[in-house]
Chimera marker file (.cmm) of the C-alpha trace (Angstrom):
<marker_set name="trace">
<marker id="1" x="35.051" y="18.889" z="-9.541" r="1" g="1" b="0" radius="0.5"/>
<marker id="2" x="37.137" y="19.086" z="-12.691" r="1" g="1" b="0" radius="0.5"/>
<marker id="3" x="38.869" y="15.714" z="-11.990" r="1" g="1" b="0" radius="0.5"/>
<marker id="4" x="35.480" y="14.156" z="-12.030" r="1" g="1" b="0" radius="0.5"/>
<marker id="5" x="34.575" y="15.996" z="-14.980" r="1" g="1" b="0" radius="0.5"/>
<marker id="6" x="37.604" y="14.777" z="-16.804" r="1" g="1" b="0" radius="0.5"/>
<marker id="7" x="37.369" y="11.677" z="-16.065" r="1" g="1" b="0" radius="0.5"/>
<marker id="8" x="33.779" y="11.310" z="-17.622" r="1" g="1" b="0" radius="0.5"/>
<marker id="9" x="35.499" y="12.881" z="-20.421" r="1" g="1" b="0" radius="0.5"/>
<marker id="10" x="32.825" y="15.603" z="-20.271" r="1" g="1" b="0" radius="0.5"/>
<marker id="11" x="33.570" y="19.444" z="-20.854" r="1" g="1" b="0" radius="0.5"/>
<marker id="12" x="31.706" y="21.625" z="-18.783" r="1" g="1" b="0" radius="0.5"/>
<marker id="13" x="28.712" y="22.309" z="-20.610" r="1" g="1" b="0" radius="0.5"/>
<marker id="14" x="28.230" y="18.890" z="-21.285" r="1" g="1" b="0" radius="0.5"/>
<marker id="15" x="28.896" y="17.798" z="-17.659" r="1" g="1" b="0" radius="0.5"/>
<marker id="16" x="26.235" y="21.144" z="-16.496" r="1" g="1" b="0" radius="0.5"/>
<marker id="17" x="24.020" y="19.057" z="-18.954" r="1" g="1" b="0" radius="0.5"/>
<marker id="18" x="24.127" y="15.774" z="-17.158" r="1" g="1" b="0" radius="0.5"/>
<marker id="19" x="23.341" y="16.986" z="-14.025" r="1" g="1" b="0" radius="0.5"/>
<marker id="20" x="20.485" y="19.790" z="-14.910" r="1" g="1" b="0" radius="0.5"/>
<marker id="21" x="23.090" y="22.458" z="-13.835" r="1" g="1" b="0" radius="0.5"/>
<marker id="22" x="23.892" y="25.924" z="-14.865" r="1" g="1" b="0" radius="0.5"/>
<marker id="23" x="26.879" y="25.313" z="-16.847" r="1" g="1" b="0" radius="0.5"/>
<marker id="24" x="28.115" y="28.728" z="-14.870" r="1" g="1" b="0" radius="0.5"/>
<marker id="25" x="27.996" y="27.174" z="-11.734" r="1" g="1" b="0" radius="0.5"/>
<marker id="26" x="29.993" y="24.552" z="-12.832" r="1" g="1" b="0" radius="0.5"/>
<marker id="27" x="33.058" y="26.949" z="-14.334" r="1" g="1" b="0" radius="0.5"/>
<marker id="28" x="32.423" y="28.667" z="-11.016" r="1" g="1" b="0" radius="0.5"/>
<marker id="29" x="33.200" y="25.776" z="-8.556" r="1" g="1" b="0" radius="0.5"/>
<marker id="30" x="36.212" y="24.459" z="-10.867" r="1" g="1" b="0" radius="0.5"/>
<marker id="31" x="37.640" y="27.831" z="-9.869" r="1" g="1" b="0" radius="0.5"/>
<marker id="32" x="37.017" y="27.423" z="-6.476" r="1" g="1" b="0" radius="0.5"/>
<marker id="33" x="33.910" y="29.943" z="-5.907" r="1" g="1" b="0" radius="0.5"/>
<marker id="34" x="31.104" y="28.291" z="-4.142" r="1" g="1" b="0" radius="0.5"/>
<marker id="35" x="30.874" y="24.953" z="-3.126" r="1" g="1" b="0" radius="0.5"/>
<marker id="36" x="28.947" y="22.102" z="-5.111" r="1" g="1" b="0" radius="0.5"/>
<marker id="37" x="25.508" y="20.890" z="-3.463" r="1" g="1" b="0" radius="0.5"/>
<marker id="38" x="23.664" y="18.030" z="-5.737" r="1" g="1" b="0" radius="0.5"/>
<marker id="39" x="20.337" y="16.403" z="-5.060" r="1" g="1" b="0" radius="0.5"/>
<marker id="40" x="20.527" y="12.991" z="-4.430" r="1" g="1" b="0" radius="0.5"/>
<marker id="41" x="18.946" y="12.330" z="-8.239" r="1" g="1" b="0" radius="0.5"/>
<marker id="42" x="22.120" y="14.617" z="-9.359" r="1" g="1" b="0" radius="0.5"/>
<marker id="43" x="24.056" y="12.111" z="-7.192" r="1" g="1" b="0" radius="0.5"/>
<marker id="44" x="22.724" y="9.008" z="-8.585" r="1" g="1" b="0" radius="0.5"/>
<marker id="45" x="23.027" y="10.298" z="-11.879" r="1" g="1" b="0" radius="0.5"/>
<marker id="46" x="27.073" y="11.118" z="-11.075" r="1" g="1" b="0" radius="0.5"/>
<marker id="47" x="27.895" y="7.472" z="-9.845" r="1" g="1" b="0" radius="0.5"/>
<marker id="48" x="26.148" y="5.845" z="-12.590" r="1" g="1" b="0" radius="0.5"/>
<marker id="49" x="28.240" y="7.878" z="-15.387" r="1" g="1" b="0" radius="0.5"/>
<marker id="50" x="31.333" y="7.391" z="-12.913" r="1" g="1" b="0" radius="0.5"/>
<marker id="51" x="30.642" y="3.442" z="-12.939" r="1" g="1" b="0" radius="0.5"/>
<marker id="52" x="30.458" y="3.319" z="-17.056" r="1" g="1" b="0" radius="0.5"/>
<marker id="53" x="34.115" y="3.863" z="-16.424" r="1" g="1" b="0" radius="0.5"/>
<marker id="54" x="34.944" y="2.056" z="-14.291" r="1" g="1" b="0" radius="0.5"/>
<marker id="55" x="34.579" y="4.162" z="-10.801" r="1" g="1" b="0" radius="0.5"/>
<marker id="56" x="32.355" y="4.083" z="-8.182" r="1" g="1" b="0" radius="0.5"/>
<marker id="57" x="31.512" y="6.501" z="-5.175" r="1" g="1" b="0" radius="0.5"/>
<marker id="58" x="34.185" y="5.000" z="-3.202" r="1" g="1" b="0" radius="0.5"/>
<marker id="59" x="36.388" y="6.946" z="-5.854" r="1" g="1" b="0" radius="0.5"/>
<marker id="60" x="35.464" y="10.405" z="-5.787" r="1" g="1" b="0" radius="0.5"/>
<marker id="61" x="37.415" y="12.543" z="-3.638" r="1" g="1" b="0" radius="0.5"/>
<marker id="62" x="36.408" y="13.393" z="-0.068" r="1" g="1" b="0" radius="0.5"/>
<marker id="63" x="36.960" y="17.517" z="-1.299" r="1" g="1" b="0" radius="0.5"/>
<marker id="64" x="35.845" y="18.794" z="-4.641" r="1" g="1" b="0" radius="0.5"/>
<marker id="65" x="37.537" y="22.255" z="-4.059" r="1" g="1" b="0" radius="0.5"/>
<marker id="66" x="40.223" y="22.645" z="-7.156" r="1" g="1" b="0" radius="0.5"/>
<marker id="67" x="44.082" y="21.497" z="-6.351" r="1" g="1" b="0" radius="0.5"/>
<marker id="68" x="46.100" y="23.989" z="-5.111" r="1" g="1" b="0" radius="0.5"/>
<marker id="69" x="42.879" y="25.860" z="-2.624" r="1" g="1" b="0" radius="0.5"/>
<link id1="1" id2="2" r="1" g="1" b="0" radius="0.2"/>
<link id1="2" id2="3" r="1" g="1" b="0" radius="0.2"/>
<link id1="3" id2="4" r="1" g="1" b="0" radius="0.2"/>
<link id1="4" id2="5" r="1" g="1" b="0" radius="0.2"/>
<link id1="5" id2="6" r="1" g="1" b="0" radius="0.2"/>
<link id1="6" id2="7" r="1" g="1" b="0" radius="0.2"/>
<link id1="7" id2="8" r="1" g="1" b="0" radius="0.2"/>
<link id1="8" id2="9" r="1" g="1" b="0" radius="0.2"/>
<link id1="9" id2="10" r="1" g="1" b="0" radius="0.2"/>
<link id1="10" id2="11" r="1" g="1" b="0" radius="0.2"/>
<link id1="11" id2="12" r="1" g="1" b="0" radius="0.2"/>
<link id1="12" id2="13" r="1" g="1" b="0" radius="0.2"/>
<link id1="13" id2="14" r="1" g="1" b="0" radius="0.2"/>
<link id1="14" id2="15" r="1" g="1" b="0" radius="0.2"/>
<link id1="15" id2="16" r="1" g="1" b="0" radius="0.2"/>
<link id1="16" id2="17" r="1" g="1" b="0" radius="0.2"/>
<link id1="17" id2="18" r="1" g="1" b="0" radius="0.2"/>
<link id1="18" id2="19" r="1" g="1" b="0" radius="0.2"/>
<link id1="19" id2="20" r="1" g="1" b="0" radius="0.2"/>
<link id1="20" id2="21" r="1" g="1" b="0" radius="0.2"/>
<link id1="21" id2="22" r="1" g="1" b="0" radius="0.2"/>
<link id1="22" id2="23" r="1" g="1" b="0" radius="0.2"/>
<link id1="23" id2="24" r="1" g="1" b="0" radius="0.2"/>
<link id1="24" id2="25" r="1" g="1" b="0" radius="0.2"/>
<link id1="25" id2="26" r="1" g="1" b="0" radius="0.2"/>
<link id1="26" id2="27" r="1" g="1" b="0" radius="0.2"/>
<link id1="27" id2="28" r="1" g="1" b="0" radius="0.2"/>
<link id1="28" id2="29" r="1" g="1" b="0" radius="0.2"/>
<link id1="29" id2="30" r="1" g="1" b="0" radius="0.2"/>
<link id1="30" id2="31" r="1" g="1" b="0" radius="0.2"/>
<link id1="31" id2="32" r="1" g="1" b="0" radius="0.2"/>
<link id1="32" id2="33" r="1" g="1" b="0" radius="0.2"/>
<link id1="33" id2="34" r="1" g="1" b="0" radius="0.2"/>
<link id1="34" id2="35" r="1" g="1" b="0" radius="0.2"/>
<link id1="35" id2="36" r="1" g="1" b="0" radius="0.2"/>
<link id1="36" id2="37" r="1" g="1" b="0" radius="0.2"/>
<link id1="37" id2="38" r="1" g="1" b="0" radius="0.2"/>
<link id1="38" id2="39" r="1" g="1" b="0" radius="0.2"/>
<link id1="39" id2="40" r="1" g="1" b="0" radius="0.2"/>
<link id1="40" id2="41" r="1" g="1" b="0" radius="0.2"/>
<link id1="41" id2="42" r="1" g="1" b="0" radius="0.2"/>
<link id1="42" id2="43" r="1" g="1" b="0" radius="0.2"/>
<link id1="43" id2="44" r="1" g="1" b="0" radius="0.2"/>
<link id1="44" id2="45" r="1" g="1" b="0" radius="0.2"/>
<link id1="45" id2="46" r="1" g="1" b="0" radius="0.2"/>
<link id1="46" id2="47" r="1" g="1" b="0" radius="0.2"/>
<link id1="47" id2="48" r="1" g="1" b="0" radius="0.2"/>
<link id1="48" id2="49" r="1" g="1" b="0" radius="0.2"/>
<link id1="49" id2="50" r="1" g="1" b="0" radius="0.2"/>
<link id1="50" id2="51" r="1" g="1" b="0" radius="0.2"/>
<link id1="51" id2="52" r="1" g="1" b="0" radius="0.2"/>
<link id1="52" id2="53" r="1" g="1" b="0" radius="0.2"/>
<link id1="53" id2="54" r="1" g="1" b="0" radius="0.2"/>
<link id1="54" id2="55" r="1" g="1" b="0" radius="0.2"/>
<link id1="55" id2="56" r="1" g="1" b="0" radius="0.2"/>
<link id1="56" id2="57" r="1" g="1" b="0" radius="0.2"/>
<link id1="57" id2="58" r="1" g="1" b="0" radius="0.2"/>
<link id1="58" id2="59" r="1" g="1" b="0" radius="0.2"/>
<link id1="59" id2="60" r="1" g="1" b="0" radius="0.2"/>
<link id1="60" id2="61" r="1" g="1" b="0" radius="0.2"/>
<link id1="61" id2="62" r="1" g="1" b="0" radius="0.2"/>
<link id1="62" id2="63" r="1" g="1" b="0" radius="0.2"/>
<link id1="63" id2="64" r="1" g="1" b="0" radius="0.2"/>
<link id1="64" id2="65" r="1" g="1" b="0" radius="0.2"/>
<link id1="65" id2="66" r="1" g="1" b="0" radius="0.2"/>
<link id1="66" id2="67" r="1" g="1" b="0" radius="0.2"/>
<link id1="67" id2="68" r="1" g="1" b="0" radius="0.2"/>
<link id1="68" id2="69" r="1" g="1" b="0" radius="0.2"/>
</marker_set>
């Protein structure tokens, strides 16, 4: 989750923002408690922001637990 967060060059709160989350659950699943479930809006919104730079969904990872778990 961070990687995708720092790619969009987003910190957490802004990156919460983006996808209508609770900025907690965010600095939760960077740590590696609980596992991320979006909607497919939340989704939508994710590969749009990913493709302003240059990504696509064929780029995110196939695990969003933190490196090193």
């Amino acid at each position: 989750m961070k990687r995708i967060r720092e790619v969009l060059g987003l910190t957490q709160l802004k990156f919460a923002q983006l996808l209508e989350l609770d900025p907690n659950a965010v600095s939760r699943w960077e740590r590696g408690q609980g596992t991320p479930r979006f909607t497919i809006g939340q989704v939508k919104v994710l590969v749009e922001a990913l493709e302003e730079k240059g990504y696509g969904l064929k780029d995110l990872p196939d695990d969003l637990r933190p490196i090193g778990l």
